[in-house]
mmCIF file of the N, C-alpha and C atoms, coordinates in Angstrom:
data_MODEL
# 
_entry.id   MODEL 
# 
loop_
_atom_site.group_PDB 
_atom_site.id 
_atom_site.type_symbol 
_atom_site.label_atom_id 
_atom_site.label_alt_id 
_atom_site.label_comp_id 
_atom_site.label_asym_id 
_atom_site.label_entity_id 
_atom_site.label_seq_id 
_atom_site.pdbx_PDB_ins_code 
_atom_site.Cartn_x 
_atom_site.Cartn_y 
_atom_site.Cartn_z 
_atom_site.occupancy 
_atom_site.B_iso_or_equiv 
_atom_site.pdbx_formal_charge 
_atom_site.auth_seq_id 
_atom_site.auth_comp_id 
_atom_site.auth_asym_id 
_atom_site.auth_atom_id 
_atom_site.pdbx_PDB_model_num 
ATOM 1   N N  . UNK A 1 1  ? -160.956 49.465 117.203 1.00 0.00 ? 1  UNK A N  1 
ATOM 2   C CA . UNK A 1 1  ? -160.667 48.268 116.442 1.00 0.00 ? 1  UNK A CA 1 
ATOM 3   C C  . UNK A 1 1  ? -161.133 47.056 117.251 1.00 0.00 ? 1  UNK A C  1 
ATOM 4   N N  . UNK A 1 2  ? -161.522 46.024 116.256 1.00 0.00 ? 2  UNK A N  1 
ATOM 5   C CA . UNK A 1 2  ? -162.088 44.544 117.508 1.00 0.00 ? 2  UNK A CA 1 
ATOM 6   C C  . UNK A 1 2  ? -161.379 43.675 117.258 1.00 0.00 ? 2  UNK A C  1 
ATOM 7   N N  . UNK A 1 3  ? -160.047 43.855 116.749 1.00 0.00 ? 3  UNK A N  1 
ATOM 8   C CA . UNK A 1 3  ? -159.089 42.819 116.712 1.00 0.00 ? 3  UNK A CA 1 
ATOM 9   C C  . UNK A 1 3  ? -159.018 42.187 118.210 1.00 0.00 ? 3  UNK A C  1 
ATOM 10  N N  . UNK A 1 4  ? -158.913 40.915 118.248 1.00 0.00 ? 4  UNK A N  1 
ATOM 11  C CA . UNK A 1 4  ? -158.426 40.379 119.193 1.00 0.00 ? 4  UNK A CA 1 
ATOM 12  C C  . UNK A 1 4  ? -157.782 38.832 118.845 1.00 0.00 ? 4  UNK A C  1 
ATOM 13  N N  . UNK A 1 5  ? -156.714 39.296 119.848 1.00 0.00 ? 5  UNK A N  1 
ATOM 14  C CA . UNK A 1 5  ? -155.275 37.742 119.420 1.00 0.00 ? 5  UNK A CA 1 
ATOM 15  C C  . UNK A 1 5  ? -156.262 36.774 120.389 1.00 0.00 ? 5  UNK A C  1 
ATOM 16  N N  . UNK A 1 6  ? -156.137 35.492 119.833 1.00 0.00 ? 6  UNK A N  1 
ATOM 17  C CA . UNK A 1 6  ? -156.838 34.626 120.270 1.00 0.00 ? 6  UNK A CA 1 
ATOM 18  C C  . UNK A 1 6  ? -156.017 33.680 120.570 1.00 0.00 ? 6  UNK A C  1 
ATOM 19  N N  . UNK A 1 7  ? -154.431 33.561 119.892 1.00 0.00 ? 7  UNK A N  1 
ATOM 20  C CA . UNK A 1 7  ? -153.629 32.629 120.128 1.00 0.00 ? 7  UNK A CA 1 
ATOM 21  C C  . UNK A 1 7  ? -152.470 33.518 119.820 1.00 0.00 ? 7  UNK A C  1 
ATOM 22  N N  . UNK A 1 8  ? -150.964 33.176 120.079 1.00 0.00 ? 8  UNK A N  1 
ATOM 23  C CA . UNK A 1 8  ? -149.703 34.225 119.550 1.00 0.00 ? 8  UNK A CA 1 
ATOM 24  C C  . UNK A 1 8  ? -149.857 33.729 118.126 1.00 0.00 ? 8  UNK A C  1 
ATOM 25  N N  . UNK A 1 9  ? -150.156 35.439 117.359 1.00 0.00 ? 9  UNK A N  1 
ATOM 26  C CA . UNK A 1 9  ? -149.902 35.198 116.194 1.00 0.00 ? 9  UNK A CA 1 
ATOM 27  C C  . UNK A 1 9  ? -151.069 35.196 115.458 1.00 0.00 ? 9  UNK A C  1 
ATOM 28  N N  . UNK A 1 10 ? -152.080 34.557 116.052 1.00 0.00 ? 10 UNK A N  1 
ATOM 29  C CA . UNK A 1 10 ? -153.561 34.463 115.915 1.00 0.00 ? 10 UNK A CA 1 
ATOM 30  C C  . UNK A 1 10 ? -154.515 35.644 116.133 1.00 0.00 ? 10 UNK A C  1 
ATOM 31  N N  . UNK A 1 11 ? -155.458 35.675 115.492 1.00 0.00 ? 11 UNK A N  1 
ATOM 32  C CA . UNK A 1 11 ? -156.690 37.179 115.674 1.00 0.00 ? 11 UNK A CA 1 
ATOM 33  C C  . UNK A 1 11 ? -157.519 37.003 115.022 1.00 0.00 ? 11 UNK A C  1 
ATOM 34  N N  . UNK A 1 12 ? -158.327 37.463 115.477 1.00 0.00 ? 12 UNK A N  1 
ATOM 35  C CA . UNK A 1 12 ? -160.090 37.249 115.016 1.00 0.00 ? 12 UNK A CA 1 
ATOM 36  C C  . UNK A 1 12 ? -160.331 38.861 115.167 1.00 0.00 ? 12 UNK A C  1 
ATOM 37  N N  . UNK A 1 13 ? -161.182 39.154 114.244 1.00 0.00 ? 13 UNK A N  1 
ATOM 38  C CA . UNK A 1 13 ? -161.968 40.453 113.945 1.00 0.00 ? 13 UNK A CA 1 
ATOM 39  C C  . UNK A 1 13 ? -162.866 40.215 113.103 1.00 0.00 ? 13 UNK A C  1 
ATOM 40  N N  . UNK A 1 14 ? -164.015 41.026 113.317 1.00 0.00 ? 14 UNK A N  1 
ATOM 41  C CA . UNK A 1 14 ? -165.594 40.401 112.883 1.00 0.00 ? 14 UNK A CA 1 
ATOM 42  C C  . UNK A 1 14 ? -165.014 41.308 111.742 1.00 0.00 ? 14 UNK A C  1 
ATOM 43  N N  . UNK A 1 15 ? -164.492 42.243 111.083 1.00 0.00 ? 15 UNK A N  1 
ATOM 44  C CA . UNK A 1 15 ? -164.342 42.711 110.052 1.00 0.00 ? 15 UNK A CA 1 
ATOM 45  C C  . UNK A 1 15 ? -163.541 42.445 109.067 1.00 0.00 ? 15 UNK A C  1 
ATOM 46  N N  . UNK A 1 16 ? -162.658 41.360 109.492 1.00 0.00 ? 16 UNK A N  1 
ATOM 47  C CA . UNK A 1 16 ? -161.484 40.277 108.656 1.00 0.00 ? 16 UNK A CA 1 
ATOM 48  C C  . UNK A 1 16 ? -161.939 39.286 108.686 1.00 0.00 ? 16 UNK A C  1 
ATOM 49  N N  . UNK A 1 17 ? -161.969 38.936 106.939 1.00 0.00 ? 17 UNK A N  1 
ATOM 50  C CA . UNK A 1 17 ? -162.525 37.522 106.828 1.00 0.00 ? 17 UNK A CA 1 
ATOM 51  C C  . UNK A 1 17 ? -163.826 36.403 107.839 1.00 0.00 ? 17 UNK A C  1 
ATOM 52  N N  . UNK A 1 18 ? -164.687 37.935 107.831 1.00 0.00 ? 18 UNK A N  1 
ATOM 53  C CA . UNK A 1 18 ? -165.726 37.016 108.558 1.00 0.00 ? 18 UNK A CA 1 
ATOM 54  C C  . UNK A 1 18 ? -165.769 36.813 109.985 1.00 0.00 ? 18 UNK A C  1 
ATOM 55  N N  . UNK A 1 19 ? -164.395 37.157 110.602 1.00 0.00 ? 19 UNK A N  1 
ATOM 56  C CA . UNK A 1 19 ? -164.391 37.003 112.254 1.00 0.00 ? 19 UNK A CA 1 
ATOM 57  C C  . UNK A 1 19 ? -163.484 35.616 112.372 1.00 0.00 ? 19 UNK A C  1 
ATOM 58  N N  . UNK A 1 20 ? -162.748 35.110 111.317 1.00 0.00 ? 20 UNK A N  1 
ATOM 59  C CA . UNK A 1 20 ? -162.259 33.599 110.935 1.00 0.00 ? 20 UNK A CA 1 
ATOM 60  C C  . UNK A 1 20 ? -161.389 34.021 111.559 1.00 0.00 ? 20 UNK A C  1 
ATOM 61  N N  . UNK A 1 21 ? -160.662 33.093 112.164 1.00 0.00 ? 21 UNK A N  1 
ATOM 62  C CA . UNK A 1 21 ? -159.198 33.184 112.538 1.00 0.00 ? 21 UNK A CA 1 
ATOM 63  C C  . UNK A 1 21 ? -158.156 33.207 111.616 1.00 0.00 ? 21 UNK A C  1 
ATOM 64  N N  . UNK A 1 22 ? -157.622 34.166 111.941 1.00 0.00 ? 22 UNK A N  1 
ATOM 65  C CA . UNK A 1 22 ? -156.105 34.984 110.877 1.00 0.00 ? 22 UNK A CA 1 
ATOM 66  C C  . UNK A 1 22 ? -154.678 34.734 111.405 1.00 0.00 ? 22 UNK A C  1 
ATOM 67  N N  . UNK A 1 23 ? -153.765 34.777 110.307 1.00 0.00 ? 23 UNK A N  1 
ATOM 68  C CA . UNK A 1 23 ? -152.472 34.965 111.140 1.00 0.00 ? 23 UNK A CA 1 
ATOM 69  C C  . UNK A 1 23 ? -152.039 36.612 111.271 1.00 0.00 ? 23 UNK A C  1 
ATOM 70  N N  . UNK A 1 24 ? -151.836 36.838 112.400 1.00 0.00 ? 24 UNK A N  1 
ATOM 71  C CA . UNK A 1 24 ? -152.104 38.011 113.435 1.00 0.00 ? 24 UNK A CA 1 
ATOM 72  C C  . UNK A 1 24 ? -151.197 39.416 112.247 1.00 0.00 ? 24 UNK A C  1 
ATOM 73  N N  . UNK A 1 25 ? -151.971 40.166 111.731 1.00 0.00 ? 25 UNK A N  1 
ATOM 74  C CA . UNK A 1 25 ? -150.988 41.223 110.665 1.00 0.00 ? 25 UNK A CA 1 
ATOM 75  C C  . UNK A 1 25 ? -151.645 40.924 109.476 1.00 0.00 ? 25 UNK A C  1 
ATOM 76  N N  . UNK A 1 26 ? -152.324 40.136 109.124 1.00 0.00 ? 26 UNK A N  1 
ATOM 77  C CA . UNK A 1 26 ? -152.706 39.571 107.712 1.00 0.00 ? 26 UNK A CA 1 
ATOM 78  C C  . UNK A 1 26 ? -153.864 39.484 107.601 1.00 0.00 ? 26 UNK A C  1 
ATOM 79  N N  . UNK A 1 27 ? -154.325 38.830 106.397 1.00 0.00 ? 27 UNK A N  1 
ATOM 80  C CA . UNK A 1 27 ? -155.949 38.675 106.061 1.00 0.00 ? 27 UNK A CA 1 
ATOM 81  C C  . UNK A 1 27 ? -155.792 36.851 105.620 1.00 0.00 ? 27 UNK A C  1 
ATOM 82  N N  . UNK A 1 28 ? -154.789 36.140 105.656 1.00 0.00 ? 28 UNK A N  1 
ATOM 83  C CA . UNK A 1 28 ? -154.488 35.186 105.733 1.00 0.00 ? 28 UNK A CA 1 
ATOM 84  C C  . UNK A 1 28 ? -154.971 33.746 107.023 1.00 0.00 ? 28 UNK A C  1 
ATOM 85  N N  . UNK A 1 29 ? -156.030 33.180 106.635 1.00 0.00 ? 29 UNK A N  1 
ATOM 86  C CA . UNK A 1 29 ? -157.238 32.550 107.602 1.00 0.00 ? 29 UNK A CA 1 
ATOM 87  C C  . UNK A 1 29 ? -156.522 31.418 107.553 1.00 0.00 ? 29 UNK A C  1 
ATOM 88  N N  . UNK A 1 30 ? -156.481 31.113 108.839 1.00 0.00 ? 30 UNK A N  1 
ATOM 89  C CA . UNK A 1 30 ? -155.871 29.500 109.616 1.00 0.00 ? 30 UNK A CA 1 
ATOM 90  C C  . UNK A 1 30 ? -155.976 28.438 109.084 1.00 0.00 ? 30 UNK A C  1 
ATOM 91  N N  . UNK A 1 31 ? -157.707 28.484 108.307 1.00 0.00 ? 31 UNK A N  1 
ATOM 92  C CA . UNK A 1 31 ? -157.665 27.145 107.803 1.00 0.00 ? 31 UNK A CA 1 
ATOM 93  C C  . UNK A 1 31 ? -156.982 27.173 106.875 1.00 0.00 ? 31 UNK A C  1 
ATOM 94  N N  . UNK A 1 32 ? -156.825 28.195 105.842 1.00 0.00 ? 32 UNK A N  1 
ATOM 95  C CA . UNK A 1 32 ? -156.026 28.127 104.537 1.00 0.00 ? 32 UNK A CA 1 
ATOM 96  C C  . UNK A 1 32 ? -154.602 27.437 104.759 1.00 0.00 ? 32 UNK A C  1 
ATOM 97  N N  . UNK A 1 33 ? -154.054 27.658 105.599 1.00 0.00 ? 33 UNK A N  1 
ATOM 98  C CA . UNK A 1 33 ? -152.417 27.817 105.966 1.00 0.00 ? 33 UNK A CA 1 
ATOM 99  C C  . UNK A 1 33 ? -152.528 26.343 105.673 1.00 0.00 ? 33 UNK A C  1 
ATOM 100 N N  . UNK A 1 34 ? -153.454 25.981 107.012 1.00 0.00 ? 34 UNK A N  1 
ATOM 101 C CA . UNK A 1 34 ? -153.418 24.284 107.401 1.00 0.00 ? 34 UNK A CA 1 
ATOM 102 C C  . UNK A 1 34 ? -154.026 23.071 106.171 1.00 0.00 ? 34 UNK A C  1 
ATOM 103 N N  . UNK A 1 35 ? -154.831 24.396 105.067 1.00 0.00 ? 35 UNK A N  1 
ATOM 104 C CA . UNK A 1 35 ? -155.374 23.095 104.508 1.00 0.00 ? 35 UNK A CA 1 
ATOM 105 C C  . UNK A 1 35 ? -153.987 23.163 103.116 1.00 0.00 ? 35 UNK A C  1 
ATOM 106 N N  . UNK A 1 36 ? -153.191 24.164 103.125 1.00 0.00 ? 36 UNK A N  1 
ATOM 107 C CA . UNK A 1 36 ? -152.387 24.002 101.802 1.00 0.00 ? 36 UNK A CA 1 
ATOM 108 C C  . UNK A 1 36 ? -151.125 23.072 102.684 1.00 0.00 ? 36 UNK A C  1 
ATOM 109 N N  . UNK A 1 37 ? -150.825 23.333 103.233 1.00 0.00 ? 37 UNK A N  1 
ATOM 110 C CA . UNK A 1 37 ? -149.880 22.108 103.946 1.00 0.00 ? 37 UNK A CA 1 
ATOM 111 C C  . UNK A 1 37 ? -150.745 20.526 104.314 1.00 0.00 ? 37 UNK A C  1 
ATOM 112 N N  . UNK A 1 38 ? -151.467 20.563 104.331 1.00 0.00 ? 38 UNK A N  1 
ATOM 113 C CA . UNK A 1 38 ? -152.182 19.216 103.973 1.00 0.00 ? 38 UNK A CA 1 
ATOM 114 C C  . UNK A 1 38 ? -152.630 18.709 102.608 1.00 0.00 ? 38 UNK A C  1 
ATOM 115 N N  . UNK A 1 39 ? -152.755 20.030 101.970 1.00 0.00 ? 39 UNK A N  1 
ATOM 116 C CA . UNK A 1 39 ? -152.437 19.360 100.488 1.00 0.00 ? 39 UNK A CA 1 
ATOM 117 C C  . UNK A 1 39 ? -151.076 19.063 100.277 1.00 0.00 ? 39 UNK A C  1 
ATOM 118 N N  . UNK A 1 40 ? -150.082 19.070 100.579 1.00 0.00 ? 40 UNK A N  1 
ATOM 119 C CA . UNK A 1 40 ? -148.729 18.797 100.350 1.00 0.00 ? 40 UNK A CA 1 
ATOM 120 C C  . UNK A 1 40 ? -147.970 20.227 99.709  1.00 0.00 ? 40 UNK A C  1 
ATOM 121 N N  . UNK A 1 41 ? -148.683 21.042 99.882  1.00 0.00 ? 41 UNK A N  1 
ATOM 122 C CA . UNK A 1 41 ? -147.750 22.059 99.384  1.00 0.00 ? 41 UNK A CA 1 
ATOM 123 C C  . UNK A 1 41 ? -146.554 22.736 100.756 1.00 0.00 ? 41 UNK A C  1 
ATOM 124 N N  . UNK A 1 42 ? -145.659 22.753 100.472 1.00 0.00 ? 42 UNK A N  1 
ATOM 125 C CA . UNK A 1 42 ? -144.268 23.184 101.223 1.00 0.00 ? 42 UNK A CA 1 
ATOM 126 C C  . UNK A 1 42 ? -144.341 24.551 102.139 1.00 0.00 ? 42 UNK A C  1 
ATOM 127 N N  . UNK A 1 43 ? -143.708 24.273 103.295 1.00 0.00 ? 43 UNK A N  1 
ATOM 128 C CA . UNK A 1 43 ? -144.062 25.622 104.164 1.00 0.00 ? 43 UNK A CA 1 
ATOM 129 C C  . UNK A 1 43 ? -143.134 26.644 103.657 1.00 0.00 ? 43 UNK A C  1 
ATOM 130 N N  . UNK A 1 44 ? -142.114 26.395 102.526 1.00 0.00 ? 44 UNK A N  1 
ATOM 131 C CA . UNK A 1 44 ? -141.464 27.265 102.075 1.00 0.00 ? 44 UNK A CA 1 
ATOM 132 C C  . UNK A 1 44 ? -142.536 28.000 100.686 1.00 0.00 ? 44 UNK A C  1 
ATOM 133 N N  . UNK A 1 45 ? -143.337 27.420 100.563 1.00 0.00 ? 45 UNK A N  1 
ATOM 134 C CA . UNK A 1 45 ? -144.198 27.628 99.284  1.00 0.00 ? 45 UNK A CA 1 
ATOM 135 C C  . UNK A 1 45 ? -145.190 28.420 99.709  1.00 0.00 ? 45 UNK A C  1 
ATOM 136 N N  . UNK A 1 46 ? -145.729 27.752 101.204 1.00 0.00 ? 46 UNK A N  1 
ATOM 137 C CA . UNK A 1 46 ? -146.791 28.571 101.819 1.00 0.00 ? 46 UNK A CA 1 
ATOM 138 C C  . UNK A 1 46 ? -146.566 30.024 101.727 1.00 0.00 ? 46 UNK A C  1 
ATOM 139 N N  . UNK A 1 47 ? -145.011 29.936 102.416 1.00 0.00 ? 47 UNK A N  1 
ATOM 140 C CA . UNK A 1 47 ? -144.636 31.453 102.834 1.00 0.00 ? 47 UNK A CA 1 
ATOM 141 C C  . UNK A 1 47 ? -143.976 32.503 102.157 1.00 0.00 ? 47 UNK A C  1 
ATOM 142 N N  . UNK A 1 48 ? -143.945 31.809 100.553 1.00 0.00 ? 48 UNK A N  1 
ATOM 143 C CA . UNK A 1 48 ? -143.459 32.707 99.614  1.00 0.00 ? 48 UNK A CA 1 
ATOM 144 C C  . UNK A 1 48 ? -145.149 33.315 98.972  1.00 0.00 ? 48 UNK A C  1 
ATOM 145 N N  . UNK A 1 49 ? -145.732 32.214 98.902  1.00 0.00 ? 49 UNK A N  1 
ATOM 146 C CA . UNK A 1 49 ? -147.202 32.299 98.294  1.00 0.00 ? 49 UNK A CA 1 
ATOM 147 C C  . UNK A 1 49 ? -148.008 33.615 98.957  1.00 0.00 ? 49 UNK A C  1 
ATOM 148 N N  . UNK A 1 50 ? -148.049 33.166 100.333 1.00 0.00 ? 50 UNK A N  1 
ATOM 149 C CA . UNK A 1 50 ? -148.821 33.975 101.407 1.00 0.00 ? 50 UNK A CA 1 
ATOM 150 C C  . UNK A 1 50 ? -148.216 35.302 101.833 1.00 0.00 ? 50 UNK A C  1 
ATOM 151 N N  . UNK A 1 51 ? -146.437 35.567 101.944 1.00 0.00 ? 51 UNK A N  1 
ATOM 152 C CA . UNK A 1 51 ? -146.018 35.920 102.336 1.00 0.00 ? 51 UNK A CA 1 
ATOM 153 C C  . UNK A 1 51 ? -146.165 36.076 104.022 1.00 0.00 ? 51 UNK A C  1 
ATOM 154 N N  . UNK A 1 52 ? -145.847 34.812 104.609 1.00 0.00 ? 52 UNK A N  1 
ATOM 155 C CA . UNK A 1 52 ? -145.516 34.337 105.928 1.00 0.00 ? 52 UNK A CA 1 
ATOM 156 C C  . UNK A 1 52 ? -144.319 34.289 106.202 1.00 0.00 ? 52 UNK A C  1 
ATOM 157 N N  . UNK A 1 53 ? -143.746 34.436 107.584 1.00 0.00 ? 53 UNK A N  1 
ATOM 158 C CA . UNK A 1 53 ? -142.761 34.046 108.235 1.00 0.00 ? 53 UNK A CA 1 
ATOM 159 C C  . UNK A 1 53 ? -142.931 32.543 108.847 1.00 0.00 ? 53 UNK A C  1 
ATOM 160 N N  . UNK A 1 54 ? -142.172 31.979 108.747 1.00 0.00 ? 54 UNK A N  1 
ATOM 161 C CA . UNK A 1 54 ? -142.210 30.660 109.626 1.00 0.00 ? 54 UNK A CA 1 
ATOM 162 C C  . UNK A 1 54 ? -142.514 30.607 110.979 1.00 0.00 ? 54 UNK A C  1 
ATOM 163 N N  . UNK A 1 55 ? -142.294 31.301 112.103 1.00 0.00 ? 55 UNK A N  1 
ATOM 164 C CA . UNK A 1 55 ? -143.368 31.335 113.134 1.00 0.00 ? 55 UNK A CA 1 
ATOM 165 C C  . UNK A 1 55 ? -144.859 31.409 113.198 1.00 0.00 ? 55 UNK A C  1 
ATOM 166 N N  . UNK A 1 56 ? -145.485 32.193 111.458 1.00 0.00 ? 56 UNK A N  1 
ATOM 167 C CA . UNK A 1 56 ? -146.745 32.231 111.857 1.00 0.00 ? 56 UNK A CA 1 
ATOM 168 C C  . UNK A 1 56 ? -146.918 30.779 111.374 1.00 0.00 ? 56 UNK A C  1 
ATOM 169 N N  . UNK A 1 57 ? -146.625 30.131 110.323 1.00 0.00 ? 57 UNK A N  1 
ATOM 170 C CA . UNK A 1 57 ? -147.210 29.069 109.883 1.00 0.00 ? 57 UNK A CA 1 
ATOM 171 C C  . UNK A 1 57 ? -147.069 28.324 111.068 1.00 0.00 ? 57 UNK A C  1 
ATOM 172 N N  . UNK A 1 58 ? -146.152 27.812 111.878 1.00 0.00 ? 58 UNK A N  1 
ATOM 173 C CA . UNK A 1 58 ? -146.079 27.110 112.968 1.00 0.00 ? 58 UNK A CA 1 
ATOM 174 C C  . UNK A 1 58 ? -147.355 27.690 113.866 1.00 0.00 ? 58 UNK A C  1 
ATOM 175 N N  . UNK A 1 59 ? -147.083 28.654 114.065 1.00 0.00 ? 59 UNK A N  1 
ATOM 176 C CA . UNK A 1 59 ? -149.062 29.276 115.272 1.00 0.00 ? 59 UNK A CA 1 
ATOM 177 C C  . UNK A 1 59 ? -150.009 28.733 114.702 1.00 0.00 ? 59 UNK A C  1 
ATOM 178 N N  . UNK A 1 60 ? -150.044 28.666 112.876 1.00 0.00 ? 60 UNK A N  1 
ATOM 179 C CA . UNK A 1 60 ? -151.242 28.084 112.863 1.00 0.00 ? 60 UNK A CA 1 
ATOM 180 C C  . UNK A 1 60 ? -152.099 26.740 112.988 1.00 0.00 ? 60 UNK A C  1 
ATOM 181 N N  . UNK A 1 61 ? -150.348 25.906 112.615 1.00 0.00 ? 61 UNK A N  1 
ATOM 182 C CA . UNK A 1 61 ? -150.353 24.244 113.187 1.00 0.00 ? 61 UNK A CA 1 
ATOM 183 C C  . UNK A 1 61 ? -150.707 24.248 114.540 1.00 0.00 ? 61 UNK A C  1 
ATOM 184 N N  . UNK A 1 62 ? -150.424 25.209 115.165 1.00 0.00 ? 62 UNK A N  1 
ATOM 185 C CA . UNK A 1 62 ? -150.581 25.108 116.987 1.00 0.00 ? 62 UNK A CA 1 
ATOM 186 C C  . UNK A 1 62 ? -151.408 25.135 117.371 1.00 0.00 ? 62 UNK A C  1 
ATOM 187 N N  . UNK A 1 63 ? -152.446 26.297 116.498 1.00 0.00 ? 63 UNK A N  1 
ATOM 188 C CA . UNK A 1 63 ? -153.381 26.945 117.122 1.00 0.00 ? 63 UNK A CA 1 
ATOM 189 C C  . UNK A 1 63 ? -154.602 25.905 116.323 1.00 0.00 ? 63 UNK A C  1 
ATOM 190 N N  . UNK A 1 64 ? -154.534 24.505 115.169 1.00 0.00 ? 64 UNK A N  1 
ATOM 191 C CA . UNK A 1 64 ? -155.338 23.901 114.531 1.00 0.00 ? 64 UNK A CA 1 
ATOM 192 C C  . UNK A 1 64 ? -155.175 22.793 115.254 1.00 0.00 ? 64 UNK A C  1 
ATOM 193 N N  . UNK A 1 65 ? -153.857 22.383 116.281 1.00 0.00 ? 65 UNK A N  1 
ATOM 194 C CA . UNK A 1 65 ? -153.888 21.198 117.281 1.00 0.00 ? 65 UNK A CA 1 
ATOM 195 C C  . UNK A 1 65 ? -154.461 21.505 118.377 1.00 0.00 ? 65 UNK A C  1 
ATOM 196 N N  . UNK A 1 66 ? -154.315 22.811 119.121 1.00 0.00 ? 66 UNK A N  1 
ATOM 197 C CA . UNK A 1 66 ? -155.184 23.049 119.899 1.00 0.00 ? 66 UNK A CA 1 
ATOM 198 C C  . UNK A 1 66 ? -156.860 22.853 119.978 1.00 0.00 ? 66 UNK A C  1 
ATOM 199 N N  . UNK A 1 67 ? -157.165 23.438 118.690 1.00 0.00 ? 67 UNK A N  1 
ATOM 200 C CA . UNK A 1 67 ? -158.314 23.480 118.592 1.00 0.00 ? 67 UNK A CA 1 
ATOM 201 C C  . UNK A 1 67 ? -158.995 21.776 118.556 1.00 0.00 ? 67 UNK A C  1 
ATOM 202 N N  . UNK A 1 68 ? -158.222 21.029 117.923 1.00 0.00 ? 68 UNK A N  1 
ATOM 203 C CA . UNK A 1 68 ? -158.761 19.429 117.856 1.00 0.00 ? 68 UNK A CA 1 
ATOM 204 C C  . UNK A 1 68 ? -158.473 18.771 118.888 1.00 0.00 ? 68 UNK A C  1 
ATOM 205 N N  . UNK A 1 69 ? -157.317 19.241 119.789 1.00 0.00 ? 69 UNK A N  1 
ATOM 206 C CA . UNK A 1 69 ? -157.237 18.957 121.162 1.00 0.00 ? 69 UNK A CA 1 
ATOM 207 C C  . UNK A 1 69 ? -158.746 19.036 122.116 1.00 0.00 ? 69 UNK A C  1 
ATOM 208 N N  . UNK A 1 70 ? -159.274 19.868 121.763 1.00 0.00 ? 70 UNK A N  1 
ATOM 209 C CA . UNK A 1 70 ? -160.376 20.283 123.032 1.00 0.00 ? 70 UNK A CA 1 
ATOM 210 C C  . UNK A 1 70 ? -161.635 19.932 122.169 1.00 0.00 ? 70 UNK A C  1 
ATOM 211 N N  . UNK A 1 71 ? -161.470 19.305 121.076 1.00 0.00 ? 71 UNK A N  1 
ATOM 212 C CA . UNK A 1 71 ? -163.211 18.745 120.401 1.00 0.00 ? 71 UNK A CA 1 
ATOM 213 C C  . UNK A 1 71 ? -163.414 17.214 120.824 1.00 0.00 ? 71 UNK A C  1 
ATOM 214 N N  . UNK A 1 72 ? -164.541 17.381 121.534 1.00 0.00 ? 72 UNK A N  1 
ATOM 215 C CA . UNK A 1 72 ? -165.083 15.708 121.558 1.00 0.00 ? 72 UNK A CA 1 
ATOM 216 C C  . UNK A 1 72 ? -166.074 15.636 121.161 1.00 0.00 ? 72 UNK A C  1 
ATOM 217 N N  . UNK A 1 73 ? -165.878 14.095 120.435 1.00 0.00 ? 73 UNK A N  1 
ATOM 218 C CA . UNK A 1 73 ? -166.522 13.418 119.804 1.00 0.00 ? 73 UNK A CA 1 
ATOM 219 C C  . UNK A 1 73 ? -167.443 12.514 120.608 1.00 0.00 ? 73 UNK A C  1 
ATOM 220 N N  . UNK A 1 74 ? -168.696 12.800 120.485 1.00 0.00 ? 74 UNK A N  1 
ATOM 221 C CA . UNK A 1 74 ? -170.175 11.829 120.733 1.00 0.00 ? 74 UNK A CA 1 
ATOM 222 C C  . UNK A 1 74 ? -170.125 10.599 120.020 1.00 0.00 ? 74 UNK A C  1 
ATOM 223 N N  . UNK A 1 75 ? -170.051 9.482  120.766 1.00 0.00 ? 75 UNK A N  1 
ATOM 224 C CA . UNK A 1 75 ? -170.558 7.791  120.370 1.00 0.00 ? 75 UNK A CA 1 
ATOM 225 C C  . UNK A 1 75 ? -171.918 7.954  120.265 1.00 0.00 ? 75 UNK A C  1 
ATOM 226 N N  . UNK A 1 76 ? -172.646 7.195  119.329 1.00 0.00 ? 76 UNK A N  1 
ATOM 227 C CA . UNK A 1 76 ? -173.636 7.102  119.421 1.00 0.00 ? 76 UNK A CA 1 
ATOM 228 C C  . UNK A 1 76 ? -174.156 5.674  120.136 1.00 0.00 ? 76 UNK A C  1 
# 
C-alpha cells in the first residue's frame, strides 16, 4: 500500500483521489472539508454530510494553516 500520513489524520496515496490529501480512513480530500466550511456550511453538517468526526475536520483546518503558513509570496 502507498498510503502515507502526511499530517495526524492526513494521507496521501497516488491511488486516492489523485494522490490529494485525504482525511486519514476516507476518500474525503482536504480541500473539500476546508472549502465547505468556507462556504458557511456547519462543521456539524460537514460531519453528518461526510461522515467525519470532529478531530478530522479540525486536522484539516490544521493541516490547510500549515500549508499557507509555509507559502511565500513573490513582490514583483
Amino acid at each position: 500500500m502507498n498510503r502515507q500520513e502526511i499530517f495526524p489524520h492526513i494521507t496521501v496515496d497516488p491511488q486516492v483521489r489523485f494522490g490529494k490529501p485525504v482525511i486519514a480512513g476516507t476518500r474525503v480530500p482536504v480541500d473539500l472539508v476546508v472549502g465547505k466550511l468556507a462556504g458557511g456550511m456547519t462543521q456539524n453538517k460537514v460531519k453528518q454530510e461526510y461522515e467525519l468526526q470532529q478531530i478530522q475536520i479540525l486536522a484539516a483546518l490544521k493541516y490547510a494553516a500549515q500549508i499557507v503558513a509555509l507559502e511565500e509570496v513573490a513582490f514583483a
